[in-house]
VOGU-3710 file (C-alpha; in Angstrom, 3 decimals, decimal comma):
1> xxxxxxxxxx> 160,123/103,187/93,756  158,051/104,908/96,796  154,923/106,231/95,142  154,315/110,065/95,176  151,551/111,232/97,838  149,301/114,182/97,001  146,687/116,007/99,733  143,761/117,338/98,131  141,198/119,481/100,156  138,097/119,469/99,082
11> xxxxxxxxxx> 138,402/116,237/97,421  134,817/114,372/97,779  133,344/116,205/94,454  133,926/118,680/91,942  137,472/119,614/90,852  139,097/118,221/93,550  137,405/115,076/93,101  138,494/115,115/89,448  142,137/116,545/90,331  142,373/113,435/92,489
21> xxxxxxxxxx> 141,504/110,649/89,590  143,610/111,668/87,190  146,601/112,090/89,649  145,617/108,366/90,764  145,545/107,362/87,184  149,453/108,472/87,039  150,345/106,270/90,272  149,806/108,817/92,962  148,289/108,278/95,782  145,537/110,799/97,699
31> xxxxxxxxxx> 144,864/112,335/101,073  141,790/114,273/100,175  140,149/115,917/102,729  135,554/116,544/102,838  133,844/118,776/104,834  130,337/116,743/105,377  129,296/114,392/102,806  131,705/111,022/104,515  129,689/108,654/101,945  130,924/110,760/98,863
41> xxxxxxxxxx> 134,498/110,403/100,125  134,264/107,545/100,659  133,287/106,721/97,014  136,035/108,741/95,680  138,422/106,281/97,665  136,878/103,403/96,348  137,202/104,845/92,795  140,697/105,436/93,473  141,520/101,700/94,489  140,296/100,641/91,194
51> xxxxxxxxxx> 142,717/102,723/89,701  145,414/100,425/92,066  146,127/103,500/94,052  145,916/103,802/97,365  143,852/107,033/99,505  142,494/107,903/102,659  140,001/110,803/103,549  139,937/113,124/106,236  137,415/115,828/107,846  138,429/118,961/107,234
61> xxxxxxxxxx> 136,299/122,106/107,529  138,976/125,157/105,771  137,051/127,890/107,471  138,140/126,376/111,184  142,168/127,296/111,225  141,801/126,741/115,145  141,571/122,989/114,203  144,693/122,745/111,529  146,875/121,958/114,233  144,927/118,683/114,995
71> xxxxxxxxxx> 144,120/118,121/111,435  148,229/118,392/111,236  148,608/115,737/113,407  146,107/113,918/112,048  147,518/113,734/108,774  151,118/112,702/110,048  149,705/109,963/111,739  147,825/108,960/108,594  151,032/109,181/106,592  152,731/106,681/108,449
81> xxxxxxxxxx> 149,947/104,078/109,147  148,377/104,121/105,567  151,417/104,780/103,761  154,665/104,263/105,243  155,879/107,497/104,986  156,925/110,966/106,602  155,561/113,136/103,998  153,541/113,828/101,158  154,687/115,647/97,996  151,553/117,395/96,954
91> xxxxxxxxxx> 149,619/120,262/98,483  146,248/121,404/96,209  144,235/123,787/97,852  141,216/123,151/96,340  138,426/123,581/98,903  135,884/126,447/98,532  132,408/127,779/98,022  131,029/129,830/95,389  129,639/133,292/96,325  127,565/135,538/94,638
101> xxxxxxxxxx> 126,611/139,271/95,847  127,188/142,819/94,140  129,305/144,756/95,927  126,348/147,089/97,392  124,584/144,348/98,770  127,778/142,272/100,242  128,098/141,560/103,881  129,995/141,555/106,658  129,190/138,082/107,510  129,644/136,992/103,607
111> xxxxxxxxxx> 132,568/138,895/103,046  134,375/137,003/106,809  132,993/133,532/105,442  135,024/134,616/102,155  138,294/135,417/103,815  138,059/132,196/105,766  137,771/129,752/103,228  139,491/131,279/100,238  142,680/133,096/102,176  142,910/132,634/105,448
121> xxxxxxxxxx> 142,596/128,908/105,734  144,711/128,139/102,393  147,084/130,542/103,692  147,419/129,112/107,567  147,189/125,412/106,464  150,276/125,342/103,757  152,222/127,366/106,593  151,160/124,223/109,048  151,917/121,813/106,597  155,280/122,604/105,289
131> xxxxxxxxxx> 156,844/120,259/107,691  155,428/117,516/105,934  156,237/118,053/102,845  158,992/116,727/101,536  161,567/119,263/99,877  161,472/119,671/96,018  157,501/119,085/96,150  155,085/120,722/94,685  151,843/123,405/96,307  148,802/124,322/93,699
141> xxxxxxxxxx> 146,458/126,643/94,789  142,923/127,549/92,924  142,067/131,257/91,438  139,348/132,173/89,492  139,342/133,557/85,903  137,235/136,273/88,170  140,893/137,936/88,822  141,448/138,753/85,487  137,709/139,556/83,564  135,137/141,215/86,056
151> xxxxxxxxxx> 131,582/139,841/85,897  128,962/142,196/88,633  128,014/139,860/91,662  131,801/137,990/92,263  133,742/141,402/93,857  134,175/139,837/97,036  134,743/136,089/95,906  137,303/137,416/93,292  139,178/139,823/95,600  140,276/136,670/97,713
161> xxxxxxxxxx> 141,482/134,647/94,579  143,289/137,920/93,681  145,008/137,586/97,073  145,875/134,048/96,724  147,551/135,028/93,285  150,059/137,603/94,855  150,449/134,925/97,826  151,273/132,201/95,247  154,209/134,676/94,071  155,583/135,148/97,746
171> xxxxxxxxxx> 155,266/131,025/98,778  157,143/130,506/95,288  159,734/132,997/96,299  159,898/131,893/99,946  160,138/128,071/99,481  162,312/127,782/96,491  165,432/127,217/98,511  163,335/123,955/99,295  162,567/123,222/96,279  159,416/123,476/96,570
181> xxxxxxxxxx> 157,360/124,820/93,084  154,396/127,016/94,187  151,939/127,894/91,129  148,023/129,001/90,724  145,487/127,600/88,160  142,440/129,788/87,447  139,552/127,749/86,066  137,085/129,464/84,075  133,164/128,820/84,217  132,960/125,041/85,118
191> xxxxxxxxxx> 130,257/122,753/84,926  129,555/121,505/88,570  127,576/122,115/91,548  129,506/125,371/92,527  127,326/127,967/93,366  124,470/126,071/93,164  125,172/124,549/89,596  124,702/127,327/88,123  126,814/126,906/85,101  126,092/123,508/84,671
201> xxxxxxxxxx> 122,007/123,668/85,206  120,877/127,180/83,973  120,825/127,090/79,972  121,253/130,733/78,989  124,203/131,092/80,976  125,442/128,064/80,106  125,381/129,712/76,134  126,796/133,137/77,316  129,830/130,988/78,277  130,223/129,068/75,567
211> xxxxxxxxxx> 130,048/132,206/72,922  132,457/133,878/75,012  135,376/131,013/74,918  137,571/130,307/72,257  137,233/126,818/72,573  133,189/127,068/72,141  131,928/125,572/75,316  132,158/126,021/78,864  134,469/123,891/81,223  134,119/120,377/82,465
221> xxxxxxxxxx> 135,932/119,248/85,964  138,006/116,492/84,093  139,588/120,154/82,193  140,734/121,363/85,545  141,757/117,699/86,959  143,892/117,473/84,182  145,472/120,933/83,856  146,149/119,972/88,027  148,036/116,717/87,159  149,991/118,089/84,075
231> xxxxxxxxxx> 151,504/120,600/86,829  152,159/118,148/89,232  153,711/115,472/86,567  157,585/115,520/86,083  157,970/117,647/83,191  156,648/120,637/85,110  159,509/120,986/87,936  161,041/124,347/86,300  157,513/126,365/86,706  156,796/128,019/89,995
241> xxxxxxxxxx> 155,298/131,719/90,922  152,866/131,318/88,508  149,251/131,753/87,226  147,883/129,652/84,815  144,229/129,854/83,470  142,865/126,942/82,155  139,786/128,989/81,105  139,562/127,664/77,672  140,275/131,141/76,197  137,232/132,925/78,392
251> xx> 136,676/136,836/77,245  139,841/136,755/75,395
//
């Protein structure tokens, strides 16, 4: 049986990193993309082999969507010399960068960087992408539990996720006659290095999540790998145009 192929942005660390494991744990194998750090990728493939999957990195900076074209090519070419294939089955756009301003104090320059990363690039690289993937496969995209509770300092960050929602609806809509299920997972407050750790690193914050959650703690990567994986395993075909917070039960 021809193993399943996912492409991961933003694989190298965090919850793409994590995303990528456990799909490798359930045979598929990974395109992730990185934006800098070559060595951390690098590990991440390594990690993967143990599993006895196969992966492959590529440079990808989401912000650039005069270079998708060439990253396009790039992973066509990568499809066929790595894996012996045409296309991949799995699209998670996962790249991204925390941001935190209050709306007063936002800028221009902020706000563009936003729009870039979090829209305009996710948006622009599935509509590059969809000739590679095969019909009946699967896109994820990330949200925020920002779209649905408001905390001061995220309006800008959360108003893009709130975008990607209604453009999760639309792609679901649009590429069903493929086949293709289109869905959005909103993590709550994580414990990585996004935006600076904070989460993870400062304790009182850390607390304020945790007593706000139903589940008494605040999230781990491995939560959001998972929840990524159960949607892209085979009982999940029949759910598209949808978001799904894997918060935890944050400000319920």
């Amino acid at each position: 049986m021809t193993r399943k192929i996912a492409l991961i942005t933003g694989a190298s660390r965090g919850l793409g990193k994590s995303a990528a494991l456990h799909l490798a744990a359930q045979g598929v194998d990974i395109i992730g993309t990185y934006h800098s750090k070559a060595d951390e990728a690098q590990a991440v493939v390594a990690q993967i082999e143990q599993l006895g999957g196969r992966a492959a990195m590529l440079q990808l900076d989401v912000s650039q969507s005069a270079s998708f074209n060439e990253f396009v090519g790039s992973v066509g070419d990568l499809l066929k010399a790595v894996f012996a294939q045409d296309h991949f089955n799995f699209l998670v756009n996962n790249a991204g960068i925390g941001a935190h301003a209050s709306f007063a104090d936002t800028t221009e320059a902020q706000f563009d960087q936003l729009v870039a990363i979090h829209f305009k690039g996710p948006f622009f690289l599935t509509q590059k992408l969809l000739p590679l993937i095969s019909d009946g496969g699967r896109i994820i995209n990330i949200s925020s539990g920002l779209a649905r509770f408001s905390l001061p300092g995220y309006s800008a960050y959360a108003s893009m996720k709130g975008a990607m929602e209604v453009l999760t609806r639309y792609q679901a809509k649009e590429l069903g006659a493929r086949g293709i299920t289109v869905n959005i997972i909103a993590p709550g407050a994580i414990e990585t290095d996004f935006s600076g750790g904070a989460v993870r690193d400062n304790a009182a914050l850390n607390t304020m999540v945790a007593s706000n959650t139903a589940l008494g703690r605040a999230g781990l990567p491995d939560d959001i790998g998972g929840a990524i994986s159960t949607l892209l395993a085979d009982g999940s075909n029949w759910i598209t145009g949808q978001r799904i917070e894997a918060s935890g039960g944050m400000f319920l």
